[in-house]
C-alpha positions in Angstrom: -13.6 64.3 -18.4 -16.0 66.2 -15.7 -16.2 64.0 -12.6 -19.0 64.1 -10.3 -18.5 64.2 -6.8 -21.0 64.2 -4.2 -20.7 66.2 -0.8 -22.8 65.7 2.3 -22.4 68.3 5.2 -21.3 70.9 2.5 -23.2 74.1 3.9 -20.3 74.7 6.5 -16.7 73.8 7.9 -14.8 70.9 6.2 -17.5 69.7 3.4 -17.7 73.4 2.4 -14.0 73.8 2.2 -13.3 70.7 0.5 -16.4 71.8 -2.2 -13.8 74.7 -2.6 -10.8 73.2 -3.0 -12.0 70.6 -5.6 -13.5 73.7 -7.5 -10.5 75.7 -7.8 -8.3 72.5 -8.2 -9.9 71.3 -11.5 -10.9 74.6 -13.3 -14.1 73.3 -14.8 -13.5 69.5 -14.7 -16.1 68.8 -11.4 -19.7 68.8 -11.0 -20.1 69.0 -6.9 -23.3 67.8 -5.7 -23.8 70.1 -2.6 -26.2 68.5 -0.1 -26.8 69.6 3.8 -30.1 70.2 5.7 -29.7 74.5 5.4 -30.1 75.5 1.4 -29.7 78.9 1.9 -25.6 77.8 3.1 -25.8 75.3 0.4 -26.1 78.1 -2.1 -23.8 80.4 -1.0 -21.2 77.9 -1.3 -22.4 76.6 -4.8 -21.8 80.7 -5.8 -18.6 80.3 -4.9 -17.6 76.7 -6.4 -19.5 77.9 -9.8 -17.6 81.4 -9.9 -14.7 78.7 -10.0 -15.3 77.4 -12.8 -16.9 74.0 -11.4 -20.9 72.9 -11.7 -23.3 72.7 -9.1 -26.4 71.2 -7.9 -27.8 72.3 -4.5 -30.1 69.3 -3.1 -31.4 70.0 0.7 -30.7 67.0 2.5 -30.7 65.6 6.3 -28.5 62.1 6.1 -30.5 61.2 9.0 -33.7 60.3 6.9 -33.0 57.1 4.2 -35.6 58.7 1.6 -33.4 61.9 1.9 -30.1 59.6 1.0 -31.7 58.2 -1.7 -33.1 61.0 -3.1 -29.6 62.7 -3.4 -27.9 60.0 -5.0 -31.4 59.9 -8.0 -31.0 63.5 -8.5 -27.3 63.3 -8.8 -27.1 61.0 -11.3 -30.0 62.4 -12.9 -28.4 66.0 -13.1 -25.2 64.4 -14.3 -25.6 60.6 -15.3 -23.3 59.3 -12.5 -21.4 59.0 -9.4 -17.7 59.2 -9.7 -16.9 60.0 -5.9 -18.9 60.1 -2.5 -17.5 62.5 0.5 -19.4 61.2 4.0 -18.6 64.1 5.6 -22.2 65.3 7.5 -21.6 64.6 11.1 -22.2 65.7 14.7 -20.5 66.5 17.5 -22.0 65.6 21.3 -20.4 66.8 24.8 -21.7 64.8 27.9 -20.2 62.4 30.9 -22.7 59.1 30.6 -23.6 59.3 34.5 -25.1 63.1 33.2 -27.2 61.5 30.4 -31.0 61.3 31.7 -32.5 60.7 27.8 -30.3 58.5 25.7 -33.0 58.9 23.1 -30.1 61.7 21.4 -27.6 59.2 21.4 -29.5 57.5 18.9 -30.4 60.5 17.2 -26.4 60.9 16.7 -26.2 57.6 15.5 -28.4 57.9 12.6 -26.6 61.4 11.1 -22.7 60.2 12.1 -22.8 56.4 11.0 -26.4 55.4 9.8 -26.4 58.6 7.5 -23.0 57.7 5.9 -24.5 54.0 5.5 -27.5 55.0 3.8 -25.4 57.5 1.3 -23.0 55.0 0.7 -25.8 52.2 0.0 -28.0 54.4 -2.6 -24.7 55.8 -4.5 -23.2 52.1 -4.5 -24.3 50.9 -7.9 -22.7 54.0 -9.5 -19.7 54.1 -7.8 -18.9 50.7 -8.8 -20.0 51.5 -12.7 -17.4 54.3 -12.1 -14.2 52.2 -10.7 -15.0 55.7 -8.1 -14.0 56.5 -4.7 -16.0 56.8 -1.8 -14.3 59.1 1.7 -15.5 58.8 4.9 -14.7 61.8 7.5 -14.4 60.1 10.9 -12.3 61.4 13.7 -9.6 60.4 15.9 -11.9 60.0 18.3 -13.2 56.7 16.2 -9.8 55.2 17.0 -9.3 56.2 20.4 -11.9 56.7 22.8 -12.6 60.5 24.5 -13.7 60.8 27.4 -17.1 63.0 27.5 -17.6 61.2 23.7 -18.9 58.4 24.7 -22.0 58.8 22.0 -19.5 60.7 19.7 -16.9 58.2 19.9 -19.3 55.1 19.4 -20.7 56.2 16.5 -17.3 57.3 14.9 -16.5 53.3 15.6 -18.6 52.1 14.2 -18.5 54.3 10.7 -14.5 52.9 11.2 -15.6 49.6 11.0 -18.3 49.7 8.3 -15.7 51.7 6.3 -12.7 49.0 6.7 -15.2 46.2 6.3 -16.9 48.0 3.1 -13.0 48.4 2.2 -12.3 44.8 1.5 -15.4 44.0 -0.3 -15.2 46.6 -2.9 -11.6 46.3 -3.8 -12.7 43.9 -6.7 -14.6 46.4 -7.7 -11.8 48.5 -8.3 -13.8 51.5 -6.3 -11.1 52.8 -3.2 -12.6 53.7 0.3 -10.4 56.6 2.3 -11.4 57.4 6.0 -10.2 60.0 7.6 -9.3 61.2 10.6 -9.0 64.8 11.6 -8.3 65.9 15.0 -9.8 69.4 16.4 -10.4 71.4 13.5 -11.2 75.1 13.7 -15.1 74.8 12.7 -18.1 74.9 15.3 -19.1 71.8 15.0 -18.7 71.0 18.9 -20.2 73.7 19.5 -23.4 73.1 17.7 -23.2 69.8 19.1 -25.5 68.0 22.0 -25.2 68.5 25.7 -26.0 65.6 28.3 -29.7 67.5 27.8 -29.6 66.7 24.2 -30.0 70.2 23.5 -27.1 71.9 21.4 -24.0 72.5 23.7 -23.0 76.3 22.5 -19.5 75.8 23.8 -17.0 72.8 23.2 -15.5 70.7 25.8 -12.4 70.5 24.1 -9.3 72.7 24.5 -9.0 74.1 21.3 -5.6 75.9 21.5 -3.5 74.4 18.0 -6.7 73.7 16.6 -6.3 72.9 12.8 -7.4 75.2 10.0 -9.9 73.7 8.4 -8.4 75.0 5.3 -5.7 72.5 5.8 -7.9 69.4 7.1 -9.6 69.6 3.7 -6.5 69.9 1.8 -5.1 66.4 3.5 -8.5 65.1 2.6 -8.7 65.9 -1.1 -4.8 64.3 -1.2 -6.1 60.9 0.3 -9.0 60.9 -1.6 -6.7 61.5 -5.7 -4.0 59.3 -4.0 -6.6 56.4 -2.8 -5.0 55.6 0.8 -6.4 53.9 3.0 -6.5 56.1 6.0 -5.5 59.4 6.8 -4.5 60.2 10.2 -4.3 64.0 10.1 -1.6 64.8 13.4 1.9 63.5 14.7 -0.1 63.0 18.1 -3.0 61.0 16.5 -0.4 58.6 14.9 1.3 58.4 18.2 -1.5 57.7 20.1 -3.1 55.1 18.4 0.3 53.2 18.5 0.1 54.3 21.7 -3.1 52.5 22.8 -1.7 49.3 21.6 1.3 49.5 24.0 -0.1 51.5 26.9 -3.8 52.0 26.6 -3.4 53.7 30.5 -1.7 56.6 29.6 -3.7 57.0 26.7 -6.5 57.5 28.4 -4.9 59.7 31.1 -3.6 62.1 27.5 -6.9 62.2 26.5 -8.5 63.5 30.1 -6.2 66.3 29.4 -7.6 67.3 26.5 -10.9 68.5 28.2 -11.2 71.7 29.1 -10.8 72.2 33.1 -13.4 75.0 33.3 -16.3 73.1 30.9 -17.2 69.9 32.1 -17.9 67.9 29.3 -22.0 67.6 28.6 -22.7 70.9 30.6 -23.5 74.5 29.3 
């Protein structure tokens, strides 16, 4: 039986690779529903995910407009008469110290793609998801469960996806459809680096030391095995673990690990 599983943010980085992996994973048993604000991406990935055996539908969308979210979920189901899993992976990143921030009109810019763009997905594909017993994933980030210094917009709006997700968690588990947020740490995509400055213009470099950075190859992989094995969370790193059982015991020298995590020669918000 072909399932139909919805991507957001699949031109690029993680939603692109997990398209892939799904793809070559069930040999012809997946109709991906590709959506992101850049087509021509969108379609270079669909080429790839079809030459896999798997069926596509390329729908342009930006997660930061309600219309957009609800016209992806229509011309899902209309391509392929339902919903059997939703991937809330469109996001972006922002670099900036709050005492730099002059126009907090991005901040709620961010806001709408990271959590009001997951809400609005999750909201229009609802209906069929529950029809469908399906699953729904949300791609947070650690730093939704401990604060980051220089994230303060980042980090809010990760927080408060978190806490949708657990809250949307305990409602639907009647409804037999499983909710999965995850939690990668720096992945090797350049998502900081196409995200704002304190100017609200895009940063071009990342504030983050990016030394061990995670393949994205892998970050998809741990995705796709929460997702078939319905957990709850998935905490991608050892030091992620640690750290949130960390903040509950010493929530000082939390903060002081996660100061070291910025780059010394980038201050975070600046390009």
């Amino acid at each position: 039986m072909t399932r139909t599983i919805v991507i957001t943010g699949a031109s690029d980085g993680i939603g692109a690779e997990i398209a892939r992996q799904l793809a070559a994973a069930h040999q012809g048993g997946v109709a991906l529903v590709l959506a992101a604000r850049d087509e021509d991406r969108l379609r270079a990935v669909a080429g790839e995910c079809e030459a896999l055996g798997a069926r596509t539908l390329v729908v342009r969308t930006d997660v930061a407009r309600q219309e957009d979210c609800q016209r992806l979920m229509q011309q899902a189901v209309a391509a392929f008469s339902g919903i059997d899993v939703l991937v809330n992976n469109a996001g972006r990143s922002a670099h900036a110290l709050f005492e730099d921030v002059q126009d907090l009109g991005w901040y709620e810019d961010l806001m709408r793609v990271n959590l009001w763009g997951s809400v609005w997905c999750t909201h229009a594909a609802l209906p069929y998801l529950k029809a469908a017993r399906g699953s729904i994933v949300a791609v947070s980030s650690l730093a939704g469960l401990v604060g980051v210094p220089g994230r303060t917009a980042y980090s809010a709006s990760k927080f408060a996806m978190s806490g949708f997700f657990e809250s949307l968690r305990a409602e639907l588990k009647p409804h037999g459809v499983s909710v999965t947020a995850a939690y990668p740490g720096v992945v090797d995509t350049r998502i900081r680096y196409r995200g704002y400055n304190a100017r609200g213009e895009e940063a071009g470099v990342s504030g983050l030391k990016e030394e061990g950075a995670m393949t994205v190859e892998t970050c998809a992989r741990l995705i796709i095995t929460g997702m078939e094995r319905h957990q709850r969370e998935v905490v991608m790193t050892a030091k992620g673990k640690f750290g949130r059982f960390l903040k509950l015991l010493a929530p000082g020298l939390v903060e002081r690990i996660a100061l070291k995590a910025l780059k010394h020669d980038v201050r975070p918000g600046r390009s």
